[in-house]
C-alpha atoms as one frame of an Amber mdcrd trajectory, in Angstrom:
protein
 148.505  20.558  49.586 151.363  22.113  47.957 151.772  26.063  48.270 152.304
  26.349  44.381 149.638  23.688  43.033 150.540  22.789  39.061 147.925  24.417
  37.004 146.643  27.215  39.917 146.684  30.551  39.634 147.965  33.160  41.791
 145.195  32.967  44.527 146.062  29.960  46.778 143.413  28.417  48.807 144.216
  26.112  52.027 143.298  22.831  53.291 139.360  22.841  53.760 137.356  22.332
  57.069 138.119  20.012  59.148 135.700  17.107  58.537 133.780  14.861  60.882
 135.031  11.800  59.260 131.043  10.302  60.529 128.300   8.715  58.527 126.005
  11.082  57.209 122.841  11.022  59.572 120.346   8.673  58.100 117.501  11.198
  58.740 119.376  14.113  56.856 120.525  11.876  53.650 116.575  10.730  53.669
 115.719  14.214  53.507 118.054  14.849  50.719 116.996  12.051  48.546 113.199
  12.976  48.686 114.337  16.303  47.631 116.416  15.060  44.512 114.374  15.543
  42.300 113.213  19.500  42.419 114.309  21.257  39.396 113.267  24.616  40.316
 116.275  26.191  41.627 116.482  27.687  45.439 116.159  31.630  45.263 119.574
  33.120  45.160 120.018  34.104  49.541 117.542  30.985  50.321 114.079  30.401
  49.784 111.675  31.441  52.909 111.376  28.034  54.329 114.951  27.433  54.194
 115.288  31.648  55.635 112.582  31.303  58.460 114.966  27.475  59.804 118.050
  29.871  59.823 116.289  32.555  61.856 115.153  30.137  64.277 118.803  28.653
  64.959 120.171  32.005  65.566 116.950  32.769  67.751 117.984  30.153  70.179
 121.683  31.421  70.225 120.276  34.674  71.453 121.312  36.179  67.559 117.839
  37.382  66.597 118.029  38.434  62.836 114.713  39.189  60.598 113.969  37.154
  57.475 115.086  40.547  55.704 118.283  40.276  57.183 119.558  36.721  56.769
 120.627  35.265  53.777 122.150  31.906  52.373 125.111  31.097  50.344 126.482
  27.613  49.217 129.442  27.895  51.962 131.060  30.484  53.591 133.447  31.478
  51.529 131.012  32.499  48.706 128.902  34.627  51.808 132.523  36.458  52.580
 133.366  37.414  49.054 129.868  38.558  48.402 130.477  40.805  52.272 134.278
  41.822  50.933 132.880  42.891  47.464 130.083  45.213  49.073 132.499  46.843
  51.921 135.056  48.667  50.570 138.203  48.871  51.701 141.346  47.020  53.469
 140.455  43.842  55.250 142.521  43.076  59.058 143.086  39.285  60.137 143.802
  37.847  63.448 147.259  35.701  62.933 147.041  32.727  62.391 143.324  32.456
  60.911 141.466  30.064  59.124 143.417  29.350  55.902 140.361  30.376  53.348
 139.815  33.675  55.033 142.824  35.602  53.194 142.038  33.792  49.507 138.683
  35.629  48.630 140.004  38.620  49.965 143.011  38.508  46.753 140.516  37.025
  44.482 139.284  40.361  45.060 142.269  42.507  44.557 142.070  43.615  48.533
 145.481  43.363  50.354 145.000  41.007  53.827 146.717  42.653  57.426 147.260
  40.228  59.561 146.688  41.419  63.260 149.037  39.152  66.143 146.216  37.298
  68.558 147.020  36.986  72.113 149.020  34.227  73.866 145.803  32.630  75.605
 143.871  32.059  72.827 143.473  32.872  68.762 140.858  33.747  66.399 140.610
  37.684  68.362 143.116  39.714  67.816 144.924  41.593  70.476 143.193  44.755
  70.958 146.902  46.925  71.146 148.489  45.282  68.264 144.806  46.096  66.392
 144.607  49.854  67.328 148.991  49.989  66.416 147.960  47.585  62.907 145.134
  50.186  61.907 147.430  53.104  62.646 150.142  52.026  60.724 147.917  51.842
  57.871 145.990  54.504  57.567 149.665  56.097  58.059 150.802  54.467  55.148
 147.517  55.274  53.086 145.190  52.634  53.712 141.746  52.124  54.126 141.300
  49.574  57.150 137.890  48.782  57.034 136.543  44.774  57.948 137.704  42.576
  60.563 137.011  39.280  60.521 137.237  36.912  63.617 136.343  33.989  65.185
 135.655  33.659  69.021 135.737  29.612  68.597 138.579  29.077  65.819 139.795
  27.135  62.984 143.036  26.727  63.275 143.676  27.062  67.177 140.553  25.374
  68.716 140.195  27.390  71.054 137.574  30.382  72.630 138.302  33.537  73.112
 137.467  34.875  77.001 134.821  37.647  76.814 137.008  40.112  78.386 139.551
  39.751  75.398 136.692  40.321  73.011 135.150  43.020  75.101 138.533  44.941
  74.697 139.000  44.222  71.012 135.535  45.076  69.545 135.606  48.370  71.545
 138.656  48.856  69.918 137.328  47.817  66.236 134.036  50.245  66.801 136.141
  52.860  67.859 138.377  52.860  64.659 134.989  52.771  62.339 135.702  48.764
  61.634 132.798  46.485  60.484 132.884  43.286  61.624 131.978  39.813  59.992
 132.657  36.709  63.186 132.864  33.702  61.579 131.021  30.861  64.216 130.959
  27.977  62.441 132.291  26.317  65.230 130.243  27.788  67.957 127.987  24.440
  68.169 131.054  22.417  69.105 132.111  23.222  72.070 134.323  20.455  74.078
 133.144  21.410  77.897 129.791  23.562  77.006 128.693  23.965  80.247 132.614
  24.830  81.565 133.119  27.719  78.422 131.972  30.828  77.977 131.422  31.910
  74.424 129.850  35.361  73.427 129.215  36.268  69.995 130.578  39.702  69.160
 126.480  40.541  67.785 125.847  39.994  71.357 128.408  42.961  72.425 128.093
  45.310  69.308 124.376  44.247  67.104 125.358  47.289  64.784 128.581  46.137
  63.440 128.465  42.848  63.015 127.369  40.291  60.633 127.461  36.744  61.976
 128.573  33.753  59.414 128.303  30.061  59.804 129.083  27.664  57.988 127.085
  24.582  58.170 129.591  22.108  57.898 130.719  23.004  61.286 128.126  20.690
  63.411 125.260  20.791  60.749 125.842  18.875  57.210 128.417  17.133  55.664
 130.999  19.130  54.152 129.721  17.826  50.553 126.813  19.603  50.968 127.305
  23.582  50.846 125.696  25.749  52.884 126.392  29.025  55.295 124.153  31.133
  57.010 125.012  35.446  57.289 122.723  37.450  60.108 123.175  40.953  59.068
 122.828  43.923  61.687 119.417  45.191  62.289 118.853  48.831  60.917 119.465
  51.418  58.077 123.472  50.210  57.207 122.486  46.780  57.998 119.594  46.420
  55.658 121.783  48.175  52.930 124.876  45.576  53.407 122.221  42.613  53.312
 120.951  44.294  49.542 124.822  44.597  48.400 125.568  40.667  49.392 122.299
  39.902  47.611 123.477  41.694  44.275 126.732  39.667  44.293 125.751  36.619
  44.875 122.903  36.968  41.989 125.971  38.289  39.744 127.830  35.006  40.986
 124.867  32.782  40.787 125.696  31.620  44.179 122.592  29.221  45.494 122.196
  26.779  47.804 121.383  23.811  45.472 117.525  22.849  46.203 118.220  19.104
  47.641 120.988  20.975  50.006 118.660  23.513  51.010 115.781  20.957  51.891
 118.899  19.417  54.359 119.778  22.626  55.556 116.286  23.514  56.393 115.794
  20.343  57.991 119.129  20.579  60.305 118.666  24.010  61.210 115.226  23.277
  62.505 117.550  21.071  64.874 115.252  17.883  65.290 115.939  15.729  68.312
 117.891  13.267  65.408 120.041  15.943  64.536 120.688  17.334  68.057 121.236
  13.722  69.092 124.098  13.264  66.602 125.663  16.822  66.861 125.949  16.129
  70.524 127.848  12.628  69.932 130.011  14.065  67.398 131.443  16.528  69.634
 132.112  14.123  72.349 133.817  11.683  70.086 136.314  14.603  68.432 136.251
  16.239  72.246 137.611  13.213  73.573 140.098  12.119  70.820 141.055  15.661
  70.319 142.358  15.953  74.052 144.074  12.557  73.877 146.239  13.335  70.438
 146.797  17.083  72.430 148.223  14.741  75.704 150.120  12.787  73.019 152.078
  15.687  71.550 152.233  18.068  74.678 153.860  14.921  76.152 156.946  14.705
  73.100 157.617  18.251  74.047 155.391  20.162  71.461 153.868  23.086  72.221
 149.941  22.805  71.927 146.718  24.778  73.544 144.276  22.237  74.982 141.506
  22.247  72.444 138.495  23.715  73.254 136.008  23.262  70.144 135.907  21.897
  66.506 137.540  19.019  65.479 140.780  19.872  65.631 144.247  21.154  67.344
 146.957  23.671  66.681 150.882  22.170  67.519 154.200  24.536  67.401 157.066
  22.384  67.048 159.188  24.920  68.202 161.393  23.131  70.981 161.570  19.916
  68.753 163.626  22.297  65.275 166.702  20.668  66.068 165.122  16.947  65.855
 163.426  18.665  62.617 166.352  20.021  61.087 168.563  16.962  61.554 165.512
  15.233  59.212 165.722  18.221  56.794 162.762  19.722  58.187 163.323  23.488
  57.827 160.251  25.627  57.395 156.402  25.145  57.909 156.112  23.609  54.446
 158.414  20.536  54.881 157.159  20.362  58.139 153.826  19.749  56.587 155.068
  17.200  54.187 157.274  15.610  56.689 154.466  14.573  59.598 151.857  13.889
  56.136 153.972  11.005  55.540 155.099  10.085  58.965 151.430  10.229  59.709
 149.591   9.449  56.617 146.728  11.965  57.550 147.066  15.596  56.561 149.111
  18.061  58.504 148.557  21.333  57.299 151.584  23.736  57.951 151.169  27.098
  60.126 151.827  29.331  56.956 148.273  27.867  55.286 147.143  30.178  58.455
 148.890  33.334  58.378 151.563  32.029  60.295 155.251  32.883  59.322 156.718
  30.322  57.062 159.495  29.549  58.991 157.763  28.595  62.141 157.261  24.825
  62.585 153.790  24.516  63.184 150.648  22.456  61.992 147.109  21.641  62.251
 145.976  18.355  63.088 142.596  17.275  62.521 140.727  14.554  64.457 138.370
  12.725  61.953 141.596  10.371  60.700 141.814   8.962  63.773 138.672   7.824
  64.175 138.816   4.515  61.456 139.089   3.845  57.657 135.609   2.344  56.903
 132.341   3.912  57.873 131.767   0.964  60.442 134.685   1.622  62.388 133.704
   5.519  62.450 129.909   5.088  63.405 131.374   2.901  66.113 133.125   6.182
  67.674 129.907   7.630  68.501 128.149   5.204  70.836 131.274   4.372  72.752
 131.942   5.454  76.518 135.762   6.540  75.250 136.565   6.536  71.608 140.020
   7.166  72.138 139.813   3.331  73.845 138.662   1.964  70.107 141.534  -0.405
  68.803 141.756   1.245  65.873 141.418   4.958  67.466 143.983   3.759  69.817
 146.434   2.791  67.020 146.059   5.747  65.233 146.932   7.654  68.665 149.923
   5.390  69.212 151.041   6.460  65.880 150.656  10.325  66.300 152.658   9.669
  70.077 155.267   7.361  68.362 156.205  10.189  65.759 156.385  13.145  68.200
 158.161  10.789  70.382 160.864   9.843  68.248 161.230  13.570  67.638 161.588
  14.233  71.002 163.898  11.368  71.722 165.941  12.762  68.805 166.241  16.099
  70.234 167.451  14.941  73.991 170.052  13.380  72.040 171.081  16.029  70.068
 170.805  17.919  73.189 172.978  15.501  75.125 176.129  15.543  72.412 176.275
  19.083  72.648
């Protein structure tokens, strides 16, 4: 987790997804198995089985897309170097963003902006800071020309309001942007029925290519697989052929026993519905309890809305922090990684500026350390009421609380 790995080069990649922590779905691993052992490889942008599954999950997310215009990679970040290496140009950010976003973009020589996102919410950038970022660079010489976004984010967890995204894709299609919205974690919504999530190929069909990643709700994280909807007509059909080129010159496939999964999952059985929907109760509910916990040592924290997963700025607790040390977002991150022992992935792995002390804590740790203790999570009323869940919440509120307790009392001797 360290920003200068021994033995890496000079493109740094982040922590990964945040994981489910669950059992793999009986169902999906038997579907696996009985496809073990294909040797014939899966067509390079998915066979039509595994196509014709993808375009009927998108169908019933109101995100029609044609066979012709959908295509499958082995993970998102292969689809989004293959869509950065056929749009040329400068690629724009929302701050902070998912930490793999800005890596195949200097794997590919392309400088990353990052854009500021709006106090409510992240994952959209603020449409005034967008139209002032885009400016600024074609006033300098540069080419702005893909945005990529996220209406339900990694890191923040939460959804952007509709009017926010209204106002920052008119802004996007007036300055000539393209626009790839990553909704991997669209299927996890905490309070479905109390959000409101619109996909940006809902607002602007022409500009956008939709990406998920499987691993959001769908398969393990082990297993590979993203889906890209391209935009119907003459420059999305061309986009769709340039992806297709480099992920033939990258040999990027779905492996065949994944794609027999995939295919499976996306056709969204009532086994797989069944366990999506338990999942995302179980990290809902231990998600909002570890948010209570930290809100309540005086972080700062916005109450998670999707994924598995919450953002925390550590702001008001620096002097607590610097009296252990703790200076920047990095020895933050190695600081509560110990204190903790689960990952805490700094702010700066995001976009955000080094020296701001924040992290991203993911749920799945808390849920047990053997498989038994984790399947348990998903039958029960309250997970967050689970000895061991409830021990692993104690611990996250006794660390924050004994940096809060620290701070009053540096407060106090002032």
């Amino acid at each position: 987790m360290r920003t200068h790995p021994e033995g890496h080069g000079p493109v740094r990649f982040g922590p990964p997804l945040p994981d489910d922590g669950l059992p793999v779905l009986p169902e999906l691993a038997g579907v696996l198995a009985a496809a073990a052992s294909r040797v014939g490889p899966e067509p390079v942008g998915g066979g039509s089985a595994l196509i014709d599954a993808a375009c009927g999950h998108g169908e019933r997310r109101g995100l029609p897309a044609a066979p012709d215009r959908t295509a499958l990679g082995p993970g998102s970040p292969a689809l989004l170097t293959a869509l950065t290496a056929a749009i040329d140009g400068d690629v724009l950010v929302p701050r902070p963003c998912a930490s793999w976003w800005a890596p195949y973009a200097r794997l590919l020589g392309r400088p990353v902006f990052h854009v500021p996102t709006p106090a409510e919410s992240g994952g959209v950038p603020d449409p005034y800071a967008l139209l002032e970022t885009v400016r600024r660079m074609r006033a300098e010489g540069r080419d702005p020309r893909l945005l990529v976004l996220s209406v339900a984010d990694d890191p923040t967890a939460t959804v952007a309001p509709p009017e926010l995204l209204h106002e920052t894709l008119e802004a996007a299609a007036g300055e000539g942007l393209h626009l790839v919205s990553d909704e991997t974690w669209r299927d996890t919504l905490h309070d479905p029925h109390g959000t409101v999530l619109l996909s940006p190929a809902e607002m602007l069909p022409d500009r956008v290519t939709v990406v998920t990643d499987l691993a959001g709700s769908l398969l393990p994280p082990g297993w590979p697989a993203a889906v890209a909807r391209f935009p119907a007509g003459e420059e999305g059909g061309a986009l769709h052929a340039r992806v297709l080129d480099v992920l033939t010159a990258l040999d990027a496939r779905v492996a065949a026993p994944v794609a027999a999964a995939a295919g499976y999952a996306l056709s969204e059985p009532e086994p797989v519905t069944a366990r999506v929907a338990a999942s995302v109760r179980t990290h809902a509910r231990v998600a909002a309890a570890a948010h209570r916990a930290v809100v309540a040592a005086g972080a700062l924290a916005r109450p998670p809305q999707c994924g598995r997963h919450l953002y925390v700025d550590l702001s008001p607790l620096a002097p607590a922090l610097a009296a252990r040390g703790v200076g920047d977002a990095q020895e933050l991150e190695d600081f509560l990684t110990g204190r903790l022992g689960m990952p805490a992935a700094g702010g700066h792995r995001f976009g955000d500026d080094l020296e701001t002390p924040r992290v991203r804590l993911c749920t799945a740790p808390l849920l047990g350390d053997t498989p038994e203790e984790r399947a348990a999570c998903l039958d029960a009323d309250d997970p967050a009421e689970l000895p061991r869940v409830g021990r692993a919440l104690n611990q996250v509120a006794s660390v924050f609380g004994d940096l809060r307790d620290d701070a009053r009392r540096w407060e106090s001797s002032r």
